[in-house]
C-alpha positions in Angstrom: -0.6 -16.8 28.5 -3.1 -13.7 28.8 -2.7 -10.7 27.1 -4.0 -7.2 27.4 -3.6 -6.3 24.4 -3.0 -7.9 21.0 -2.0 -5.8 19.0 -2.2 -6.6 14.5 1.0 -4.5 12.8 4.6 -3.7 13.7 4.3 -0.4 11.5 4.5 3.5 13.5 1.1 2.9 15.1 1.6 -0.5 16.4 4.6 -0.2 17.7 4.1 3.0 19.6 1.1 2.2 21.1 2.8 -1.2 22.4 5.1 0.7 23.4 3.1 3.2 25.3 0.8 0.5 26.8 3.9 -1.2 28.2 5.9 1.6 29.5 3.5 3.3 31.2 0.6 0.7 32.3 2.9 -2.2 32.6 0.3 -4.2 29.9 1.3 -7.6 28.2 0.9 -7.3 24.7 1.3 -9.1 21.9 2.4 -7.8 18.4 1.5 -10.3 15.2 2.9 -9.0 12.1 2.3 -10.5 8.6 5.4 -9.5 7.3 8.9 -11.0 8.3 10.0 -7.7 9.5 9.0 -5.0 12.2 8.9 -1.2 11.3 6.5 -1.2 8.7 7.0 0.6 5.1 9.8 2.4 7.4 12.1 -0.7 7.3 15.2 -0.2 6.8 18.3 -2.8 5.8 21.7 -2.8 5.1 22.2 -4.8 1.6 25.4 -6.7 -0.2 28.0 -3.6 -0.4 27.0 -2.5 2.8 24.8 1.0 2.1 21.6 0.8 4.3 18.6 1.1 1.8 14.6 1.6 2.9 13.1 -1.6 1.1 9.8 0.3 0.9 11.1 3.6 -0.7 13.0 6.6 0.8 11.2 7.5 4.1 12.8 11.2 5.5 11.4 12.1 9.3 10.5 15.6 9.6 8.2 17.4 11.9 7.5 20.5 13.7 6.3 18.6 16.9 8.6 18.8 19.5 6.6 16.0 21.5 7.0 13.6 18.4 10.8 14.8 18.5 11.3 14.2 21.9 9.8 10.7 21.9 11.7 9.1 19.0 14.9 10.5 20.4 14.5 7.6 23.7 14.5 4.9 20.8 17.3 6.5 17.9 20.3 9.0 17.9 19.5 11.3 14.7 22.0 12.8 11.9 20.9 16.2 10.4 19.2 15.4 6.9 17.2 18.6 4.2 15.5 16.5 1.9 15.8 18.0 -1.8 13.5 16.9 -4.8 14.8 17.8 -8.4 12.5 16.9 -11.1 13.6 16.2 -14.5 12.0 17.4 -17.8 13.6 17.4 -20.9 17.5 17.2 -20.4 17.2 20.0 -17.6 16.7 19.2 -13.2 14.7 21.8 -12.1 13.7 22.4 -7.7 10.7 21.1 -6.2 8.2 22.1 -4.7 7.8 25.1 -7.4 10.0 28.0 -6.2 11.2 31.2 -8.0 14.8 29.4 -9.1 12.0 26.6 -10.5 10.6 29.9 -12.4 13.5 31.5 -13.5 15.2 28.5 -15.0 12.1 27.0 -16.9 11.1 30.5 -18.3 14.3 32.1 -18.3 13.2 34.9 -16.6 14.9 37.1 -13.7 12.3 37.0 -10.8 14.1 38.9 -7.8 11.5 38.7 -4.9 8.7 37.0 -3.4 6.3 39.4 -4.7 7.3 39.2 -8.7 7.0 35.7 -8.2 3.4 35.9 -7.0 2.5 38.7 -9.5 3.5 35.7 -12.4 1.6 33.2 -10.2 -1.3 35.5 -10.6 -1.0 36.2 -14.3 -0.7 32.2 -15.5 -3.3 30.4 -12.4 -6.5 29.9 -13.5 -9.5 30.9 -11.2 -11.4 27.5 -10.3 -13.9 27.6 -7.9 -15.1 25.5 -6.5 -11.9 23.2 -5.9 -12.8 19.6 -6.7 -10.1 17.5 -7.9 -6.2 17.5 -7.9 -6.1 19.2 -11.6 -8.2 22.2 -9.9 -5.8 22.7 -6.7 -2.6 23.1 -8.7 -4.0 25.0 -12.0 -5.7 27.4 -9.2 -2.0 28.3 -7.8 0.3 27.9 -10.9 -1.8 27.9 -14.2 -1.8 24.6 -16.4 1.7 24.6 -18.2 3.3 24.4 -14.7 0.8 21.7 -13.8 1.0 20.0 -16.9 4.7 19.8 -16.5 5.7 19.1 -13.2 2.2 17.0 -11.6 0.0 15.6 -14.9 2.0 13.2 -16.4 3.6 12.4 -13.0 0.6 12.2 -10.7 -1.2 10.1 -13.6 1.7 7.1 -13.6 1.5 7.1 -9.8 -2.3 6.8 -9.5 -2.9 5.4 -12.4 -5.8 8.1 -12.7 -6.0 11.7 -13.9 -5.4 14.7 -11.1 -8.8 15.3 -11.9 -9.7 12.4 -10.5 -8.2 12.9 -7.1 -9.0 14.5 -3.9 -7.4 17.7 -3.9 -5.5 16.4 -0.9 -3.5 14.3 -3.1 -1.4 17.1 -4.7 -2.2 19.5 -2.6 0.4 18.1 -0.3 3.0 19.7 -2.3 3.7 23.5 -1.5 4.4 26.1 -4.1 6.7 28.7 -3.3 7.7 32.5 -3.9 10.7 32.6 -2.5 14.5 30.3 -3.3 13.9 27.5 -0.3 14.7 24.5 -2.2 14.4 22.1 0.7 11.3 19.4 0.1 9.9 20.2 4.0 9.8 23.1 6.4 9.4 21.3 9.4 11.9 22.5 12.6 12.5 18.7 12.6 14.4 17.4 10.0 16.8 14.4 10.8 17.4 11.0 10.1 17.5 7.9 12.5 21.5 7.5 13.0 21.4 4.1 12.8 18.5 3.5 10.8 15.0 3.3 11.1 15.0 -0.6 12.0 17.0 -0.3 15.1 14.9 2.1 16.3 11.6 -0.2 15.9 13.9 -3.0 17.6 14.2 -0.4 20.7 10.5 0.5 21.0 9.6 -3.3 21.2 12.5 -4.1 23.1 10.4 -4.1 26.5 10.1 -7.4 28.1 6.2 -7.2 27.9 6.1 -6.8 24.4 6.1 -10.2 22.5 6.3 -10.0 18.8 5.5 -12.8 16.4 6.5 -12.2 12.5 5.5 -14.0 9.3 1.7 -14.5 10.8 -1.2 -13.5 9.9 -3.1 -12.7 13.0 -6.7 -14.4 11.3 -4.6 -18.0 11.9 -4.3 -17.3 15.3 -6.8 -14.8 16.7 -9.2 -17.6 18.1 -6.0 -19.3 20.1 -5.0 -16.1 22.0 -6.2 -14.6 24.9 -6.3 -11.2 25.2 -8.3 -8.2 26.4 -8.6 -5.3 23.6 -7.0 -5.3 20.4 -4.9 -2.5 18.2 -5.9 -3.2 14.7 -3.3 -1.5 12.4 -3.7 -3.5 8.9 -5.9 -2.8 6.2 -9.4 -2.1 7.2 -11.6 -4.2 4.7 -9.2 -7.4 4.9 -10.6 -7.4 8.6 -14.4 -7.3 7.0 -13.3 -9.6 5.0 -13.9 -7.5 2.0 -17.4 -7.2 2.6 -18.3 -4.1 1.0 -15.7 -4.5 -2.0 -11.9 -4.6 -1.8 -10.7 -0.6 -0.7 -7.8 0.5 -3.8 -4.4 1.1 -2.9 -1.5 1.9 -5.0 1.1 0.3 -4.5 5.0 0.0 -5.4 7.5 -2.0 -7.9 11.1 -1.1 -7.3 13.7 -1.5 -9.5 17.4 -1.9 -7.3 20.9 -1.2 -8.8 24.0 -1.0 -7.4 26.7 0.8 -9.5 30.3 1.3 -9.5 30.0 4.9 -9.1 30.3 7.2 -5.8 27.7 9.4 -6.9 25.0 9.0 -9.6 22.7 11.9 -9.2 22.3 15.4 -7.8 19.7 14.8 -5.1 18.7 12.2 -3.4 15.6 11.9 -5.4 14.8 13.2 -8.4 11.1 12.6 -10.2 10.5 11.7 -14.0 8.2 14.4 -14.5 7.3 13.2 -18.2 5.2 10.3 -19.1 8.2 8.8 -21.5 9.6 7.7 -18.3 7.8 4.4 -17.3 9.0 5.3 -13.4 7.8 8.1 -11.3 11.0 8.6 -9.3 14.9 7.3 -8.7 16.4 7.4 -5.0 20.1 7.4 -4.6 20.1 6.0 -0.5 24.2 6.9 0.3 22.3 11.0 -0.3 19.7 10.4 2.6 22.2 8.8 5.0 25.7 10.2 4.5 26.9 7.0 4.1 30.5 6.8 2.4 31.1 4.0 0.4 33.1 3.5 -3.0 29.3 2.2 -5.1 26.1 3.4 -4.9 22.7 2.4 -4.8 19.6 3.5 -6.6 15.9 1.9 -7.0 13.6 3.2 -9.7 9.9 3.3 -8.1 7.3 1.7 -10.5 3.5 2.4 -9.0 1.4 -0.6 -9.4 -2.0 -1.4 -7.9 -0.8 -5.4 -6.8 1.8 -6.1 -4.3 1.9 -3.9 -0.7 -0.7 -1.4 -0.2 1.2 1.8 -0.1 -1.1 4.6 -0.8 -5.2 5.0 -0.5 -6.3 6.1 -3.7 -8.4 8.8 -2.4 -11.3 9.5 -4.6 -15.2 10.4 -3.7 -16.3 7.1 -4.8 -13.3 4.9 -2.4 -14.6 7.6 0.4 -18.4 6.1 0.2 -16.9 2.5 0.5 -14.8 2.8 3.0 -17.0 5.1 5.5 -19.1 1.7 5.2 -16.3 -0.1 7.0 -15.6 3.1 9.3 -19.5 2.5 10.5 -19.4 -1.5 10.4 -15.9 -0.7 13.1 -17.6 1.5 15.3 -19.7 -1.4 16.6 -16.6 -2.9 18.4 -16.2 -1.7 21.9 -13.1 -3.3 22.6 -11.1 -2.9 19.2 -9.3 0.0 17.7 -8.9 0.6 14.2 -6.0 3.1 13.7 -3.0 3.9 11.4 -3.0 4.7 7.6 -4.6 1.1 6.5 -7.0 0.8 9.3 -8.0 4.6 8.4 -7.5 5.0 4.6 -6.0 8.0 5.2 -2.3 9.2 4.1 -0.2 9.7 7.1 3.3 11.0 7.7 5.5 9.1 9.9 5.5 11.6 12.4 1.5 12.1 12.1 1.2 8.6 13.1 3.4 8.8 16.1 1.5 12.5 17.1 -2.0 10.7 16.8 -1.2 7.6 18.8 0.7 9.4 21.6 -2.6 11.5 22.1 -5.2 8.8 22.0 -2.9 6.7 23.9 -3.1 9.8 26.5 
C-alpha cells in the first residue's frame, strides 16, 4: 500500500489536515500516533460514574473565527459553555482575568466605572520599559501587589521559573480588565463539543482514506511505508534526534477524585494562587459539560517537567535552540513541521485548526 501522505500525530493539526487532504484531494493517508488514543491533549473520556472528563486537563473551545466555527460544526453538535476562572487567596475566590469586582473585593473599595478602575491601574502599575520578561508585562498593567498575588507564586509552580524569566507572551495571555465581565474569554465562539471532544476526532478521521494506527511510534515504522510527503506534528527535536539538546516542556501530574458530592466548587476551575498550595489549579468536569450526575469529579493539576510535553517553556535561551531545529527542518522539501510540538509555540485549539485550514488552502 502507497500513501500520499503519512502523516505523525492524531492531535488538532494532524487530524485536520488528514482530514482536509482526504476530503478535498481524495489523498490516502496514513495517521501513526504514539499514543493509544486520537485527539491529542483534547481527549476526552467518560470514566467509572459516568461524568466525561479531559484526561489532559480542561480544554474549553472558544474563538472568534467563524471559518474555524463553521468547520468543527461538520464533525460535533456544540452546547453553549462561558468559561469562569476564580482564584483563591487566603479563604476568599476572587474573578479572573483581573476585573473591577477583582478590585473591589480585594481592596474593599467601590470602583463604579471603567474609568476609576483605570485611574487605580494607573496609580499602583509600575512604568517598565522596555518589556522583557513576564514580571515586566503584568507589573506594567497592575503594579506588583496585584502581580505578586494573583501570577508570582502561581506562574513560578507552573514553570518552575520566575515571571521574570519568561517571554512576556507567557502571562501576557491573560487580559486585565476595567469593567465586571467575569467570563475567562471574549471570543463570539464559545461552546463545547456536545458529545465530547473524542467523537468529534473519531468523525474527522472517519473517511475511508484515512488509516490510523495507535500505540506506534512512527520511527519503528517509517522505513516500511510508502508514502509521498509527510505531516510531522510531534515534538520537533525527538525527530533530530535531540541533536542540538533536548527542547523543555512543562508538563502535567493530575491528581483525580471522585466525590459523593453534586457540586464541590464555584467554577469550573479555580487556581491556587499562593505557593502553600503544591497544585496550580482544581477542575470540577460536570461545570464544563452540564453533565447531571449525583458525584462529581475533580483533578488537581501538578506541573512537572517529565511525563507529556504540555507546554514550551518559552524563554530567550530555548528560542536560540530551537530556531536551530527550525533551520535544520527547512532543508526538507517534502516534510512539514507544524502544530504546537513541531513549532514550540503555544497554540489554542482553535489557532491550530485556523492555521492548518489556511496552509492546507
Amino acid at each position: 500500500m502507497k500513501y500520499d501522505y503519512l502523516i505523525v500525530g492524531a492531535g488538532f493539526a494532524g487530524s485536520v489536515m488528514a482530514e482536509r487532504l482526504v476530503s478535498q484531494q481524495n489523498k490516502k493517508v496514513l495517521v501513526v500516533e504514539k499514543r493509544n488514543h486520537i485527539g491529542g491533549n483534547a481527549y476526552d473520556e467518560y470514566n467509572d460514574d459516568g461524568i466525561l472528563v479531559h484526561k489532559y486537563g480542561p480544554h474549553i473551545f472558544h474563538t472568534n473565527s467563524k471559518q474555524v466555527f463553521d468547520y468543527l460544526s461538520h464533525f460535533t453538535e456544540w452546547i453553549p459553555y462561558e468559561h469562569k476562572v476564580l482564584a483563591k487567596i487566603g479563604e476568599e475566590l476572587y474573578p479572573i482575568p483581573i476585573n473591577r469586582l477583582t478590585i473591589n473585593k480585594l481592596y474593599n473599595l467601590n470602583l463604579t466605572t471603567d474609568e476609576e478602575v483605570k485611574n487605580y491601574f494607573d496609580s499602583v502599575k509600575e512604568k517598565r520599559y522596555p518589556i522583557l520578561n513576564s514580571e515586566d508585562i503584568i507589573v506594567n498593567q497592575v503594579g506588583y501587589d496585584l502581580f505578586e498575588k494573583f501570577f508570582k507564586h502561581y506562574t513560578k509552580k507552573q514553570w518552575d521559573l520566575e515571571p521574570k524569566e519568561l517571554s512576556p507572551s507567557v502571562c501576557g495571555r491573560i487580559p486585565v480588565r476595567t469593567n465586571v465581565d467575569c467570563r475567562y474569554f471574549t471570543d463570539k465562539y464559545q461552546f463545547m463539543p456536545k458529545h465530547g471532544y473524542t467523537k468529534m476526532f473519531e468523525l474527522i478521521l472517519s473517511h475511508k482514506n484515512i488509516e490510523v494506527v495507535l500505540n506506534t511510534d512512527y520511527k519503528e515504522i517509517v522505513n516500511d511505508i510508502k508514502f509521498d510527503k509527510m505531516i510531522y506534528t510531534g515534538p520537533i527535536d525527538y525527530f533530530f534526534d535531540y541533536q542540538f539538546g533536548k527542547l523543555p516542556y512543562r508538563s502535567i501530574r493530575f491528581e483525580w477524585e471522585t466525590l459523593e458530592v453534586e457540586n464541590f466548587q464555584e467554577a469550573a476551575v479555580v487556581n491556587y494562587t499562593e505557593d502553600k498550595y503544591e497544585y496550580t489549579r482544581v477542575t470540577e468536569y460536570k461545570k464544563l459539560t452540564n453533565q447531571k450526575n449525583q458525584k462529581t469529579t475533580i483533578s488537581r493539576e501538578y506541573s512537572s517537567s517529565s511525563d507529556d510535553p504540555f507546554y514550551p517553556v518559552l524563554t530567550n535561551q530555548n528560542k536560540v535552540m530551537y530556531d536551530k531545529y527550525k533551520n535544520e527542518s527547512e532543508k526538507f522539501k517534502s516534510i512539514s513541521f507544524l502544530g504546537r510540538l513541531a513549532e514550540y509555540k503555544y497554540y489554542n485549539m482553535d489557532q491550530v485548526v485556523a492555521k492548518i485550514i489556511k496552509l492546507f488552502n
